[in-house]
RODO-2510 file (C-alpha; in nm, 4 decimals, decimal comma):
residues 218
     n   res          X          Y          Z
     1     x     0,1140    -2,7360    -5,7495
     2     x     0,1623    -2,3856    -5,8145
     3     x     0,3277    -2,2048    -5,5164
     4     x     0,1175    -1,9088    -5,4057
     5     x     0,2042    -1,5575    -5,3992
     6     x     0,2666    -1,3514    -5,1351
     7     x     0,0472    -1,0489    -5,1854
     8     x     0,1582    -0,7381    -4,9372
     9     x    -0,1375    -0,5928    -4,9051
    10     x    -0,4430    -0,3104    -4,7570
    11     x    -0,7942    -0,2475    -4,8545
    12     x    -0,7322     0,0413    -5,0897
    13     x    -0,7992     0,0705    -5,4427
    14     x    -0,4538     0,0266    -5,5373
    15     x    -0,4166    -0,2831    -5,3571
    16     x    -0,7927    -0,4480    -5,4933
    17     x    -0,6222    -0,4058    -5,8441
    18     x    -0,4332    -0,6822    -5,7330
    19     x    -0,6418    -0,8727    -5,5002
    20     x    -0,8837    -0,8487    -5,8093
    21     x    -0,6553    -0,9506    -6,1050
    22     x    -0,5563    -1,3207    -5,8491
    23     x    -0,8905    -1,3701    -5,8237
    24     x    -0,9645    -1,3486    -6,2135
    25     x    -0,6182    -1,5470    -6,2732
    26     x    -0,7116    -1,7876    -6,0777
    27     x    -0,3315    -1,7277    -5,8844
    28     x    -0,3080    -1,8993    -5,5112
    29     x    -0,1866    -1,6400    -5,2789
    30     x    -0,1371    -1,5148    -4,9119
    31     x    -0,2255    -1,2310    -4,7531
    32     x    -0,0029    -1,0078    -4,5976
    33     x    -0,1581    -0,7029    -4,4332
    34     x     0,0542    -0,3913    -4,4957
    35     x    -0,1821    -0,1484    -4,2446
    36     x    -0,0778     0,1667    -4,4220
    37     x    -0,2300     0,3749    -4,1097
    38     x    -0,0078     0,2344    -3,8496
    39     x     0,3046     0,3166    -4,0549
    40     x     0,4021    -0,0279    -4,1676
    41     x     0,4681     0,0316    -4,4907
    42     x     0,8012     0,2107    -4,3638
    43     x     0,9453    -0,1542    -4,2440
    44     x     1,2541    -0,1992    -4,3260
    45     x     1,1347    -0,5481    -4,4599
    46     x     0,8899    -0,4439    -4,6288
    47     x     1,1103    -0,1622    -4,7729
    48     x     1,3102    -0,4102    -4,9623
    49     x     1,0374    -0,5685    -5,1659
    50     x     0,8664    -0,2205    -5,2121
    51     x     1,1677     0,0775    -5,1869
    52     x     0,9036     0,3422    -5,2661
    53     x     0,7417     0,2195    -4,9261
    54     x     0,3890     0,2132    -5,0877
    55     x     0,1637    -0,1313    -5,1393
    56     x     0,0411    -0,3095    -5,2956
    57     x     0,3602    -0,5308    -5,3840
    58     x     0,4596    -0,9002    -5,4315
    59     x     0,6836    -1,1705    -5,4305
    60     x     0,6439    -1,4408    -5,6559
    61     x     0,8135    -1,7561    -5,5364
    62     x     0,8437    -1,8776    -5,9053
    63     x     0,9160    -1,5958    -6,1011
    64     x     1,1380    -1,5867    -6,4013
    65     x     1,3614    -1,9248    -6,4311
    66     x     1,1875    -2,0455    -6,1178
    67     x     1,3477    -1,7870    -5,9473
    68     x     1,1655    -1,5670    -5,6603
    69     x     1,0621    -1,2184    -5,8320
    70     x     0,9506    -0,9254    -5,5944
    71     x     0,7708    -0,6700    -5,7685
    72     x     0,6187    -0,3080    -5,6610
    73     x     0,4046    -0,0680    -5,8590
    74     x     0,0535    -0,1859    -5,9256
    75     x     0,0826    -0,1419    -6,3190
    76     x     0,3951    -0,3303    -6,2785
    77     x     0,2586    -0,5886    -6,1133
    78     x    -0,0726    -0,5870    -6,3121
    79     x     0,1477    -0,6132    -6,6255
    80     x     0,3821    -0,9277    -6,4908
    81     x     0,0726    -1,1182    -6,3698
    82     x    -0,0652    -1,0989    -6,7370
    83     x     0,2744    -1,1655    -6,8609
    84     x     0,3210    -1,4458    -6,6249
    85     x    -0,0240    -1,5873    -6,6785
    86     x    -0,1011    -1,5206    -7,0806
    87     x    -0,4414    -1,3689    -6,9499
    88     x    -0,6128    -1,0459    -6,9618
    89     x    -0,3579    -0,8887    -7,1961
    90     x    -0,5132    -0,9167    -7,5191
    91     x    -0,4635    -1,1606    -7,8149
    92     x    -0,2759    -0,9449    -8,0555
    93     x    -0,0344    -0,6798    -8,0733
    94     x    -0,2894    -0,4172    -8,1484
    95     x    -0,4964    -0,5196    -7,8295
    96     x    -0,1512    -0,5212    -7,5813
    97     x    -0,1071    -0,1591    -7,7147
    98     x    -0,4304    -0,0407    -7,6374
    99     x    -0,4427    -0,2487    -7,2876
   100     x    -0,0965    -0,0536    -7,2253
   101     x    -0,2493     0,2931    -7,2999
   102     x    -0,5171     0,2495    -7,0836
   103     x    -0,3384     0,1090    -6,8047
   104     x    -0,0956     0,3756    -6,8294
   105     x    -0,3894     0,6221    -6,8279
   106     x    -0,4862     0,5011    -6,4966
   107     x    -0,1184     0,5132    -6,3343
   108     x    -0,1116     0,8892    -6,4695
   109     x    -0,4353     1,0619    -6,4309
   110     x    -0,7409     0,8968    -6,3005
   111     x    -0,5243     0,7357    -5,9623
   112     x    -0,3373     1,0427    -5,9185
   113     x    -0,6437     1,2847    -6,0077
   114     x    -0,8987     1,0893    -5,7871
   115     x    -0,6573     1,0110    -5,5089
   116     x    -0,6805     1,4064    -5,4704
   117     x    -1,0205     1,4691    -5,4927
   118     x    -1,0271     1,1646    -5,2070
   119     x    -0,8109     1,3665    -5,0055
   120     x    -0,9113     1,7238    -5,0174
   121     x    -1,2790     1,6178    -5,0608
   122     x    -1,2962     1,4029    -4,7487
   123     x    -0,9935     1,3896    -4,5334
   124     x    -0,8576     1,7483    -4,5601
   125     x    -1,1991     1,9270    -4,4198
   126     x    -1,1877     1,6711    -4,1423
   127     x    -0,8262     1,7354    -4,0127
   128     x    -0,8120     1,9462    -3,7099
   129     x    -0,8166     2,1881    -3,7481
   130     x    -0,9751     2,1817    -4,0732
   131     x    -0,8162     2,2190    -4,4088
   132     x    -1,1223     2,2942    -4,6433
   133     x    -0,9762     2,3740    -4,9326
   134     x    -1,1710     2,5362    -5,2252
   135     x    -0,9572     2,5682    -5,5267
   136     x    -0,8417     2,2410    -5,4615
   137     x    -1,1635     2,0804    -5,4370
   138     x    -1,2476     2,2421    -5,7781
   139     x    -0,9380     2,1587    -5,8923
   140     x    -0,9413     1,7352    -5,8459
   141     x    -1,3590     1,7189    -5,8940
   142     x    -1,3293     1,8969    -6,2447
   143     x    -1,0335     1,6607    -6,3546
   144     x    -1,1945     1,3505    -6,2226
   145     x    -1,4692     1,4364    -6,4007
   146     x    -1,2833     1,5166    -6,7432
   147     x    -1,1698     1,2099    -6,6721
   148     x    -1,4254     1,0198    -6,6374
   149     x    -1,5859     1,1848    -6,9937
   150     x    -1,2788     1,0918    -7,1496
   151     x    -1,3624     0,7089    -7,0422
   152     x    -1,7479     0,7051    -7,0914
   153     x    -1,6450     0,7993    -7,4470
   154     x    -1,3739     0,5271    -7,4957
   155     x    -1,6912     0,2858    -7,3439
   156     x    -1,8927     0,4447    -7,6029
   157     x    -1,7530     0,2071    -7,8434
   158     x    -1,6658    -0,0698    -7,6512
   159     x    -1,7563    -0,3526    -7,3927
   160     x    -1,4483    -0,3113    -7,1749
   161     x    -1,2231    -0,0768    -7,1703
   162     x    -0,9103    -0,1558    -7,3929
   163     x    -1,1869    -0,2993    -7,6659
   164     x    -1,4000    -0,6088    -7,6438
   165     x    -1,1672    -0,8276    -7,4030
   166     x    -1,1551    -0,7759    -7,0501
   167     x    -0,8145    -0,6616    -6,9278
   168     x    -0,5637    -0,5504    -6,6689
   169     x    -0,6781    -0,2405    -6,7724
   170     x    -1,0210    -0,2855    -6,6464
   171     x    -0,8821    -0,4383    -6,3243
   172     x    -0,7254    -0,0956    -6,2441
   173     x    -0,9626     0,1697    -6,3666
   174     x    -1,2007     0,0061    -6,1918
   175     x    -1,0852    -0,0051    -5,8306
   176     x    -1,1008     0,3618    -5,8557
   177     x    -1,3941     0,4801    -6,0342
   178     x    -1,6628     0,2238    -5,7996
   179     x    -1,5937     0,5504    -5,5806
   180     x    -1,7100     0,8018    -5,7993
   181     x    -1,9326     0,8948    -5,5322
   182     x    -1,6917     0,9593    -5,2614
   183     x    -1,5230     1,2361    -5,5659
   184     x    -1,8104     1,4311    -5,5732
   185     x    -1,8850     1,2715    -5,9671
   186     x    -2,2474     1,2454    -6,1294
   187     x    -2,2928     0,9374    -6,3842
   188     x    -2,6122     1,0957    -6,5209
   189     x    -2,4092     1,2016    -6,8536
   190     x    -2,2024     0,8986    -6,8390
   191     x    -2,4139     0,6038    -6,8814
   192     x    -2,1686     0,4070    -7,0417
   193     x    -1,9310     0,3959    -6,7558
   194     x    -2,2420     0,3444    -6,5449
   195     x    -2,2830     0,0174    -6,7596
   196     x    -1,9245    -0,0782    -6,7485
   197     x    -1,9095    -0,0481    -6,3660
   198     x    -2,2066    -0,3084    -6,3167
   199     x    -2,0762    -0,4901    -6,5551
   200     x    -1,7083    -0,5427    -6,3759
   201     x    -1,9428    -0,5820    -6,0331
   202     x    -2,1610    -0,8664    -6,1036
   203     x    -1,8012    -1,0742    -6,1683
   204     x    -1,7231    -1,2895    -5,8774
   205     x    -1,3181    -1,2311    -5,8931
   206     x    -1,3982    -0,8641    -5,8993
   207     x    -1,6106    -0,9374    -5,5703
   208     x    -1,3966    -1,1566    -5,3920
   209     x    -1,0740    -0,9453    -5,4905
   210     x    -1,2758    -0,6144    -5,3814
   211     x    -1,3838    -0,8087    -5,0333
   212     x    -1,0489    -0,9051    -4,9297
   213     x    -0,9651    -0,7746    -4,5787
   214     x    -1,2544    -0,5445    -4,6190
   215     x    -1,3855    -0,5174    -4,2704
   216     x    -1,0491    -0,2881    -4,2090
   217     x    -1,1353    -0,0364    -4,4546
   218     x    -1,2088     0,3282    -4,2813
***
């Protein structure tokens, strides 16, 4: 019996990467909420599984050797769980690379980029008193968007992202751009992404991953 792993965890699109990529690997695992708006992710507990206090993180209770693993960094994590598994990495060199670029893509720009546009969209106007920001609302909407071009092209071509194998890519580019809406983004032009984003939807792990703890979400 595998021993499950202990997911630290909120309902954010970092943290349904990983919800989402147990659910697809078929991984046991427990729950442990991480409520990023009370300040708990500055425990000094949690701080030593996750030093950059930020979730999601885990710890795997049979890591390498058999021996408990933590890890932090959701590409890192994404990237140990395929390791750990032999899923969702790709079957040849080629395909790791690509998975790799695209995952990296994610960690770099379209997180970063739409985590912005989240904030200075939506949270910044609200503040009191308000921060309503123009140039920086420009700023994150017209990179999220060059963004997303840059991936309706790349889907252009193929079924998922990192070719025609679902990935850990997929599981986190996808976390992210199901709230194109909430950027400010139009998928009239991109109606490739449109079809990749049902296509990740209708997949129960992607539904039961993005459900987890979901009642907490503000």
């Amino acid at each position: 019996m595998t021993a499950p792993i202990d997911l630290y965890y909120w309902p954010t699109p970092n943290g349904w990467k990983i919800s989402i990529a147990l659910e697809e690997m078929s991984l046991p695992y427990a729950v442990h909420l991480v409520n990023i708006g009370a300040g708990e992710q500055f425990a000094q507990d949690f701080l030593k599984i996750a030093p950059n206090n930020r979730m999601p993180a885990i710890v795997d209770p049979e890591g390498p050797d058999g021996a408990p693993v933590s890890v932090f960094e959701s590409g890192a994590i994404l990237q140990y769980l395929a390791r750990k598994t032999g899923q969702f990495c790709g079957r040849t060199e080629r395909d790791r690379i690509a998975v790799d670029q695209w995952l990296m893509w994610q960690m770099g720009g379209l997180g970063p980029m739409a985590g912005q546009a989240h904030h200075f969209l939506k949270y910044a106007p609200a503040m009191d008193p308000p921060n309503d920001l123009p140039y920086a609302k420009d700023r994150y909407r017209a990179e999220v968007a060059r963004l997303y071009g840059v991936l309706d092209r790349q889907l252009a071509g193929h079924e998922f992202v990192a070719g025609d194998f679902l990935s850990i890519a997929d599981f986190a580019i996808w976390p992210w751009a199901s709230l194109w809406e909430g950027q400010q983004q139009s998928l009239d032009d991109k109606p490739n992404l449109a079809r990749w984003l049902d296509l990740l939807a209708a997949r129960p792990g992607v539904q039961r991953g993005r459900a987890l703890a979901a009642e907490l979400r503000k």
